[in-house]
N, C-alpha and C positions, 0 to 999 in steps of 0.2 A: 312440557313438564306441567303436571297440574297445580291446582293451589296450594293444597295441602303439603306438596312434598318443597314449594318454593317457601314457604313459609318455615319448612323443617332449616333447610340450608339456612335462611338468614336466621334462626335460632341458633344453631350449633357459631355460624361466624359470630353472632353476638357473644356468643358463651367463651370462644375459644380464642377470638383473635389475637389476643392480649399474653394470651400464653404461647400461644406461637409464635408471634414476632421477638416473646422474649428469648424462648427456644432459639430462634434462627439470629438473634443480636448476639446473644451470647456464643456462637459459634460460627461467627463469620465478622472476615475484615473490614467488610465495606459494607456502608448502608446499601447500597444496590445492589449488593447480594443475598443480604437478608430480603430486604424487599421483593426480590427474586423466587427465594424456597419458601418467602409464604404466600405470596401469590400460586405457585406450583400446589401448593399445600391446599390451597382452597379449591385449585380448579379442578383437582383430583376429588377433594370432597361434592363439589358441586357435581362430576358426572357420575359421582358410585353414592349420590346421598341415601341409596339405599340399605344399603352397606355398611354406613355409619349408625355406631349404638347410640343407646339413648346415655344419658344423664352422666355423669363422669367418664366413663367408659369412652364417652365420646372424642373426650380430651387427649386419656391414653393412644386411642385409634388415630387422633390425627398425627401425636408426636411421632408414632410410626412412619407417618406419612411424609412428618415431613422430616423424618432421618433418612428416607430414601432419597426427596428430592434434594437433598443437601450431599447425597454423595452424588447423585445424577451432575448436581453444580458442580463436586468438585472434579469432577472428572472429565468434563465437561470444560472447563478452566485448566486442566492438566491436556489437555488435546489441544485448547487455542494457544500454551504457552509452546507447547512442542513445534507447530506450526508457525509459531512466529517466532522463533528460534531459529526453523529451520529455515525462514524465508530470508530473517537477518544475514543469516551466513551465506545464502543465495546473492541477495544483492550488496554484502560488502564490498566486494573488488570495483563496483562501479560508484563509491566514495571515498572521495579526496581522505586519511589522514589530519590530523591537523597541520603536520608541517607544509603540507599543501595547498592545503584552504586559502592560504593567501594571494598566492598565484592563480590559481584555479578562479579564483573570484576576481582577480586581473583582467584574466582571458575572459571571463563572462561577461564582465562589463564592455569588454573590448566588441568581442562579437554579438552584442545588442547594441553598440555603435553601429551598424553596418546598415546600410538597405537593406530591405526586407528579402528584396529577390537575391539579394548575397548572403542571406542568413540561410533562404530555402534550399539553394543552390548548395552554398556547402555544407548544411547540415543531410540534405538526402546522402551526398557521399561520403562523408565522417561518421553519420549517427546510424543513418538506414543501410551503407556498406554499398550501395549501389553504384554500379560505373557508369559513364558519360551516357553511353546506348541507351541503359535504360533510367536512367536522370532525363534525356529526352524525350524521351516516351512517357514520365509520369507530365514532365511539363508541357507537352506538344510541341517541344523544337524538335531542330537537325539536331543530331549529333553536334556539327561543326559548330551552329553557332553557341551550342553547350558549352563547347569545349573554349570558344574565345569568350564568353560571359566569365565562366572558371579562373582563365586567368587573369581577368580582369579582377574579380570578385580575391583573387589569393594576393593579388598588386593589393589592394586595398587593403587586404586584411593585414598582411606581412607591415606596410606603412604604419595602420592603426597599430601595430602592435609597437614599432619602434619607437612611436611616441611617444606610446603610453610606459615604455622601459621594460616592460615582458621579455625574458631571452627567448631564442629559439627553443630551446629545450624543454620549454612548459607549454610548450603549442600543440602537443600531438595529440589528435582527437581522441575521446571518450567514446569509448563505447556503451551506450543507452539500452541494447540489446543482448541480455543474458543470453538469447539464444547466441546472436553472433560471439561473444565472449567463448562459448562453449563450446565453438567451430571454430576456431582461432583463424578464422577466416582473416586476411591485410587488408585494413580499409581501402578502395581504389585513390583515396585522397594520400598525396604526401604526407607524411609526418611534420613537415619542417613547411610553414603556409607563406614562407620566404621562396621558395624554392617553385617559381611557379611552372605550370605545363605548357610549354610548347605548342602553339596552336602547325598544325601541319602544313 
C-alpha cells in the first residue's frame, strides 16, 4: 500500500474511531466485544480504503460496516453458545451432582493415596475400559503378573477405602470416555474395588 492511501486510512481512523467505538459500546455487553466490531470495523476499512468516501460520508460508510460486523459478532456468539450448550449436555453424565461431590471427592482423595503404578494400573481398566491382555501390552508385562499387581493394587485400594469410611457403593468407577459411555461397554474392573480378582 502506498503513501498516500496509508495516510487516507489513518485520516478516516482519526476522524471516525470515536464514533465507532461509541456505535459498537452502545450496542454490546462486553467491552471485548466492542473492542471486537471495531477492530473488525477498521480492518474492513483498511483493506477496501478505497472504497471509503470522503468527508462525512465516511462516517455513514463505516457504521455500515460496522452494523455488519456486529451481526457477523452476534452470530458468531449465537454458534459458540449453541456449541457449548451442546458440549455441556455431552459431558454432564460424567459429573458428580452435588449430592455426590462429597463422596466422589472421598474416593479421589483415596485413589491419589495410592502408588503410582496402582493409580496406572487401575485407572487404564476403570477409565480407558481396557482388560488385563491388553493393560499388559500398554505396560510391557505378562498378562499373569498384571493380573497379581491387580489384585494386589484392589487389596490396597478396598483397605484405603475402609479407612478412610467410603462405602462400597461409591467405588464404582467413572467413566472418563464419552465415547466408552456411548458404547455402554462394562468396564473389565469390578465395580465393588473390595471384591478383588482371583489370580489363576
Amino acid at each position: 500500500m502506498d503513501d498516500d492511501r496509508v495516510k487516507r486510512f489513518e485520516e478516516v481512523y482519526r476522524r471516525n474511531y470515536e464514533p465507532i467505538l461509541g456505535y459498537a459500546i452502545r450496542r454490546c455487553e462486553l467491552p471485548e466485544d466492542a473492542s471486537d466490531v471495531v477492530a473488525e470495523t477498521f480492518a474492513i476499512a483498511w483493506r477496501r480504503i478505497d472504497d471509503v468516501p470522503a468527508g462525512e460520508e465516511a462516517t455513514l460508510w463505516l457504521y455500515g460496516v460496522a452494523r455488519k460486523a456486529l451481526a457477523n459478532h452476534r452470530r458468531g456468539e449465537r454458534r459458540r453458545r449453541h456449541h457449548q450448550e451442546e458440549l455441556a449436555r455431552t459431558i454432564a453424565p460424567f459429573f458428580p451432582g452435588p449430592e455426590e461431590s462429597l463422596g466422589l471427592l472421598a474416593i479421589i482423595g483415596v485413589f491419589r493415596s495410592l502408588p503410582e503404578e496402582d493409580r496406572e494400573l487401575l485407572s487404564l481398566l476403570a477409565w480407558e475400559g481396557l482388560d488385563t491382555a491388553q493393560v499388559a501390552n500398554v505396560l510391557g508385562r505378562s498378562s499373569n503378573a498384571v493380573r497379581i499387581r491387580l489384585h494386589r493394587a484392589r487389596k490396597r485400594l478396598a483397605r484405603a477405602l475402609r479407612r478412610s469410611g467410603v462405602s462400597a457403593h461409591h467405588t464404582a468407577p467413572v467413566q472418563a470416555d464419552p465415547a466408552q459411555a456411548a458404547s455402554a461397554r462394562p468396564a473389565p474392573a469390578q465395580a465393588d474395588p473390595a471384591q478383588a480378582e482371583r489370580t489363576p
